[in-house]
C-alpha positions as CSV (number, residue, x, y, z in Angstrom):
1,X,7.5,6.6,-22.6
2,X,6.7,8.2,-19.4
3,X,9.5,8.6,-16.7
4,X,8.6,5.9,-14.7
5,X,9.2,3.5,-17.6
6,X,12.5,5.0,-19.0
7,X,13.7,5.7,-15.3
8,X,12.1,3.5,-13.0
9,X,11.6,6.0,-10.8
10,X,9.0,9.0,-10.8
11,X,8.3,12.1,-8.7
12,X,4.3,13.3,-8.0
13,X,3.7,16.7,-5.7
14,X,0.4,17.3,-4.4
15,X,-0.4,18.8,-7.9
16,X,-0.7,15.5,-9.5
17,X,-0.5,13.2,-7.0
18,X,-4.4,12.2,-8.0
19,X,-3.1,10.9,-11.1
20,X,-1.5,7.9,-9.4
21,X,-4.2,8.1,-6.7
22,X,-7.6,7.6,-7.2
23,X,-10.2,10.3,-5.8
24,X,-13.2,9.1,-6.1
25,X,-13.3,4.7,-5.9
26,X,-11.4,2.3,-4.3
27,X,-7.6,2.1,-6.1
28,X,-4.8,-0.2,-5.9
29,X,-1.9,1.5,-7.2
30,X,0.3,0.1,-9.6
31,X,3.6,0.9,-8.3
32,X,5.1,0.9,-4.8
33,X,5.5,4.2,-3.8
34,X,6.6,6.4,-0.5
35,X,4.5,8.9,0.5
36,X,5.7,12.5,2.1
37,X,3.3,14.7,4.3
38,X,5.0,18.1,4.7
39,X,1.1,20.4,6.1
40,X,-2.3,19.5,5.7
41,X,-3.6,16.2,6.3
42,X,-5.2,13.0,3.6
43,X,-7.3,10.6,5.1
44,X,-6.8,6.8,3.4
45,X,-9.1,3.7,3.9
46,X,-5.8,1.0,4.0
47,X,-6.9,-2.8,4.6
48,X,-8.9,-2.9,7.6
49,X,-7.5,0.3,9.1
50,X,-8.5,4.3,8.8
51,X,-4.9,6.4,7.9
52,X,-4.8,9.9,9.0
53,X,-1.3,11.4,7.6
54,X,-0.8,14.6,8.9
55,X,2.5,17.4,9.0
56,X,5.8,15.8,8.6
57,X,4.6,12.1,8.3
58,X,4.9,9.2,5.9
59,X,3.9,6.4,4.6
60,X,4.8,3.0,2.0
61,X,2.2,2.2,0.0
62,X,2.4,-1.2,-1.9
63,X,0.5,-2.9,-5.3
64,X,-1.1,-6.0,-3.0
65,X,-3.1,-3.2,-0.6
66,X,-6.1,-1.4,-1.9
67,X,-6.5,2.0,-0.5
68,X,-9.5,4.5,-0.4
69,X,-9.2,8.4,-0.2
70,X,-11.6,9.6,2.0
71,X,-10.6,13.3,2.5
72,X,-7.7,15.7,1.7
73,X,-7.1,18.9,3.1
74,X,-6.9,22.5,1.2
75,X,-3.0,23.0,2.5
76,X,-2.2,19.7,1.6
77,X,1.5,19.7,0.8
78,X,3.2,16.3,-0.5
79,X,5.6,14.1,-2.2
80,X,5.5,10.8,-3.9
81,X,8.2,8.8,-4.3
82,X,6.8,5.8,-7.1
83,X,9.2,3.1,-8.3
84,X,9.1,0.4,-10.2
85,X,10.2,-3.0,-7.8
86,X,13.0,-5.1,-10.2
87,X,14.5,-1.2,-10.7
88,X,15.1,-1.3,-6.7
89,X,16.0,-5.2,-7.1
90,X,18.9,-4.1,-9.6
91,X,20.4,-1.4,-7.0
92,X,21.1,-4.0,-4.4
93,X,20.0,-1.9,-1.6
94,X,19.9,-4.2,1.5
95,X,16.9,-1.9,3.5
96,X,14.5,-4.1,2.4
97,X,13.6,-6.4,5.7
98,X,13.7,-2.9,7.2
99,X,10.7,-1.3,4.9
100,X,8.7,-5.0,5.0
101,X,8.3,-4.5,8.8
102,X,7.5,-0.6,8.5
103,X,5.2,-1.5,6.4
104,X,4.0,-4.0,8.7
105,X,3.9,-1.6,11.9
106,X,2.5,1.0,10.0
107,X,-0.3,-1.4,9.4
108,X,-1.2,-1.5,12.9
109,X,-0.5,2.2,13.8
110,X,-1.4,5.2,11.8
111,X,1.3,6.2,10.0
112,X,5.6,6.9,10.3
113,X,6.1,10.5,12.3
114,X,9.3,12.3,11.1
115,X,11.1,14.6,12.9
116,X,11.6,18.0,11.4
117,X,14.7,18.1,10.4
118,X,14.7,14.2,8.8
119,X,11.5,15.7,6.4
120,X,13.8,18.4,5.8
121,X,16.7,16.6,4.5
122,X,14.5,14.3,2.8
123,X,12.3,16.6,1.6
124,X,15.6,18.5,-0.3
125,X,17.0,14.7,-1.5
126,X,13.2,14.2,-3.3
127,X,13.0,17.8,-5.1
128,X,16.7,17.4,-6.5
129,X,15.9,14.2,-7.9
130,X,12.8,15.4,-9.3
131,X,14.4,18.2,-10.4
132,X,16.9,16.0,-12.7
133,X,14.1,13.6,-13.6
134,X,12.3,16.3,-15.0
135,X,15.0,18.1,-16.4
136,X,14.6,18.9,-20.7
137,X,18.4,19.6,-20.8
138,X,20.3,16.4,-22.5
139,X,22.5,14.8,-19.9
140,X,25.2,12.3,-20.6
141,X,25.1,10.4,-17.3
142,X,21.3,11.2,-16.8
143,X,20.5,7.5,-16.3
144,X,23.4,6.9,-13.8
145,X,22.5,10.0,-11.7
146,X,19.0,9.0,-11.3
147,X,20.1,5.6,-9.5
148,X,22.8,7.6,-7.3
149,X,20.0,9.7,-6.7
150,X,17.3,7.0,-5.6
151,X,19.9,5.1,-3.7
152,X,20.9,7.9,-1.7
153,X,17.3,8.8,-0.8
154,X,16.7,5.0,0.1
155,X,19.5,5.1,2.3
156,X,18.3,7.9,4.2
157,X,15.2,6.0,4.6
158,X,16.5,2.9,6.0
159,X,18.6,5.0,8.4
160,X,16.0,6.9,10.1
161,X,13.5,3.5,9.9
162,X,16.5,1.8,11.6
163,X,17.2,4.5,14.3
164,X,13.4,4.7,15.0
165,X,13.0,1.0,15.4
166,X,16.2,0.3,17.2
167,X,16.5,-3.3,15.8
168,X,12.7,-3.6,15.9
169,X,12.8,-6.4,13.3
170,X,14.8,-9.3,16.4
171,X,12.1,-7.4,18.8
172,X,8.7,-8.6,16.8
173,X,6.7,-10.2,18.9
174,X,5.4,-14.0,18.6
175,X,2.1,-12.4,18.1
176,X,3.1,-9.5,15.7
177,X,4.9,-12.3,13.6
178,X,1.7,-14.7,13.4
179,X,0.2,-10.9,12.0
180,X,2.3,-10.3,9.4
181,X,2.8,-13.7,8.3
182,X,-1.2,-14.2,8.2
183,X,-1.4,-10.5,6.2
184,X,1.7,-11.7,3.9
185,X,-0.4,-15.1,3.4
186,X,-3.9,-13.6,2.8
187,X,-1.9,-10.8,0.5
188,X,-0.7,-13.9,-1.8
189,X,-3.7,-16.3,-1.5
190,X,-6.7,-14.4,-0.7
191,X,-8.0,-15.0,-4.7
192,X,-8.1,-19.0,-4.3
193,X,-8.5,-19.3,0.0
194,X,-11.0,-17.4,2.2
195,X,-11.0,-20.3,5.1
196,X,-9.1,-19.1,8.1
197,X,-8.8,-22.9,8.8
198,X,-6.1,-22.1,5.6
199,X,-4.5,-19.7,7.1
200,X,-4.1,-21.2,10.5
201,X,-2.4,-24.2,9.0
202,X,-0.3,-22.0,7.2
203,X,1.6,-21.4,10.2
204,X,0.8,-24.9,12.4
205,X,-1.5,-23.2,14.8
206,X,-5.6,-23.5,15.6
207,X,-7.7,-21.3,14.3
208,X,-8.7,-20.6,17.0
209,X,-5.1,-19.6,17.8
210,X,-5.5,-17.5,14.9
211,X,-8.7,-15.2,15.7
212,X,-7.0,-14.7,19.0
213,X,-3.9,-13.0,17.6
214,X,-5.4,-11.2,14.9
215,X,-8.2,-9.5,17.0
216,X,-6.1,-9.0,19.6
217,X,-3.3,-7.0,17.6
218,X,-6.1,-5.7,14.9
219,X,-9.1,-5.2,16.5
220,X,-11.0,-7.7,13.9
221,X,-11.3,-11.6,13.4
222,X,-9.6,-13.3,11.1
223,X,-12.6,-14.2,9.3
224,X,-13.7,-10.2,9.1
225,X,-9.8,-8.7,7.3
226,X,-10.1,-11.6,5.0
227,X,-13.7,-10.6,3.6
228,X,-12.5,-7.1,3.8
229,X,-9.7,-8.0,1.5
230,X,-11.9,-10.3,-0.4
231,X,-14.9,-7.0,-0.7
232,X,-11.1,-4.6,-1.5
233,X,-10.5,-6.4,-4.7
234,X,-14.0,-7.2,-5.7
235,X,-14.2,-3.1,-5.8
236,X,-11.4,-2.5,-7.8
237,X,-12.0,-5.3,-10.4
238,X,-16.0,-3.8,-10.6
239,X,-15.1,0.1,-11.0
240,X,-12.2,-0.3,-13.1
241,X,-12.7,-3.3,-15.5
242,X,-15.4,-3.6,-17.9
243,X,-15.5,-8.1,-17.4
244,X,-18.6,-9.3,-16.8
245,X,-19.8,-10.0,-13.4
246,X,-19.5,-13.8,-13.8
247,X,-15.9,-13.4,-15.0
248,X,-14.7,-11.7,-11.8
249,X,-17.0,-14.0,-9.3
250,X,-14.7,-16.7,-10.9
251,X,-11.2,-14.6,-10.7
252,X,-12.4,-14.0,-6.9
253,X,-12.9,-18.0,-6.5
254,X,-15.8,-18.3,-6.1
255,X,-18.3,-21.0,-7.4
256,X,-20.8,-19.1,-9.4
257,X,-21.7,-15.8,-10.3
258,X,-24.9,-16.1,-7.0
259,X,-22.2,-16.5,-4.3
260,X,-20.5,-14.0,-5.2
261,X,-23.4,-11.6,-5.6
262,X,-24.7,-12.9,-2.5
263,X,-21.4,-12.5,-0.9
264,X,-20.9,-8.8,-1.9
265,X,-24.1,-7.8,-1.0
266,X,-23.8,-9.3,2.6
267,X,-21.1,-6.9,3.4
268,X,-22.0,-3.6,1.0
269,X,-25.7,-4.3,1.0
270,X,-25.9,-3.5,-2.6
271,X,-25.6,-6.0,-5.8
272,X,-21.6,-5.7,-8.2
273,X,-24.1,-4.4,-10.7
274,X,-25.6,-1.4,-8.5
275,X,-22.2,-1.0,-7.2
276,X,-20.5,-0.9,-10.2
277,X,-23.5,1.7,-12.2
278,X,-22.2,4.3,-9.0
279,X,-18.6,5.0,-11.5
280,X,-20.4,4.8,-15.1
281,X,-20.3,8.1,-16.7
């Protein structure tokens, strides 16, 4: 049983932080997870958006988003923090609506500065529990200490998020809200509904409405972040599945097997099939 599993809760350092992310294809990881930058710099494909994370910097990463590594550098220093969601659920932490619109801003920025002295503190919070995570010796409470632990370390989260945002979350604005409610949407329906005619009445606005916002606060139409999502988890299911190429056209919604081939091609000019040949060994 690995760590995660027996504690809910696991520590990576830039030593085997590639285990949990891919390298080399597009990945969605299968945890939540927060992300430390202490030196060096990792460049990330997230959603629509290019992430730069540099010195003293981090980052939430999350199961719906599919991410792409496109560089790291040689003094890159890190921590991940990956955690299993109904573990977090059982602690009753109450940071939650705090991380959602982090996550959110972080979406439309490129990624949460630290000051020194809060990656310090943090930085020292992560490594003990780490250190009792890792731990061979037999410990009575080990279990117990581990949530302590976490809890602590989430709490220091939520206080620096909520001293950098200074109530942020009452501040939102009408069209950062019509955002993150049409990211929240396309995150949950995106398999089944690719209209932004869906989306739009989602929220009782036009689409036109809509397309505004989104390129307004993104920089691309509605219509463009939901192919990109649609193209995000069309990668994933080709490079790291073996199901036939008619099974995942119909897991993506799509009619038949040609519009989804079509479809893919439109917007990576090469077929699933070439695509997916690129990752067989």
């Amino acid at each position: 049983m690995s760590v995660l599993e027996k504690f809910g809760v696991e520590i990576f350092t830039q030593h085997n932080i590639f285990e949990r992310i891919s390298a080399d294809k597009p990945f969605r990881p299968d945890n939540p997870a927060f992300i430390f930058i202490k030196s060096g710099t990792i460049k990330l494909k997230q959603h629509f958006r290019d992430l730069e994370l540099s010195e003293n910097m981090f980052m939430v990463t999350d199961p719906q988003t599919i991410y792409e590594m496109v560089s790291v550098s040689d003094d890159f220093q890190s921590r991940m923090v990956s955690y299993k969601r109904d573990f977090i659920s059982a602690l009753s932490l109450k940071f939650n609506r705090l991380i959602t619109y982090r996550y959110f801003r972080q979406q439309m920025n490129i990624g949460v500065p630290f000051l020194q002295d809060e990656m310090d503190v943090v930085w020292k919070s992560v490594n003990f529990l780490k250190y009792i995570l890792d731990s061979p010796t037999e410990m009575t409470y080990k279990k117990e200490m581990v949530e302590h632990l976490f809890s602590v370390f989430c709490y220091q989260m939520a206080g620096i998020i909520s001293k950098e945002d200074n109530n942020s979350m009452s501040q939102m604005s009408r069209q950062e809200e019509i955002v993150f409610n049409f990211l929240t949407d396309l995150a949950e329906h995106h398999l089944t509904e690719r209209s932004v005619e869906f989306y739009a009445e989602r929220q009782s606005i036009t689409t036109r409405h809509l397309s505004s916002v989104v390129k307004m606060i993104t920089g691309k139409s509605a219509s463009q972040i939901i192919a990109v999502i649609v193209m995000n988890e069309a990668k994933v299911l080709l490079n790291s599945s073996k199901k036939p190429v008619s099974e995942i056209s119909s897991i993506l919604g799509f009619s038949d097997q040609y519009s989804f081939s079509h479809f893919f091609k439109k917007h990576l000019e090469v077929s699933p099939s070439q695509y997916r040949n690129q990752f067989e060994t």
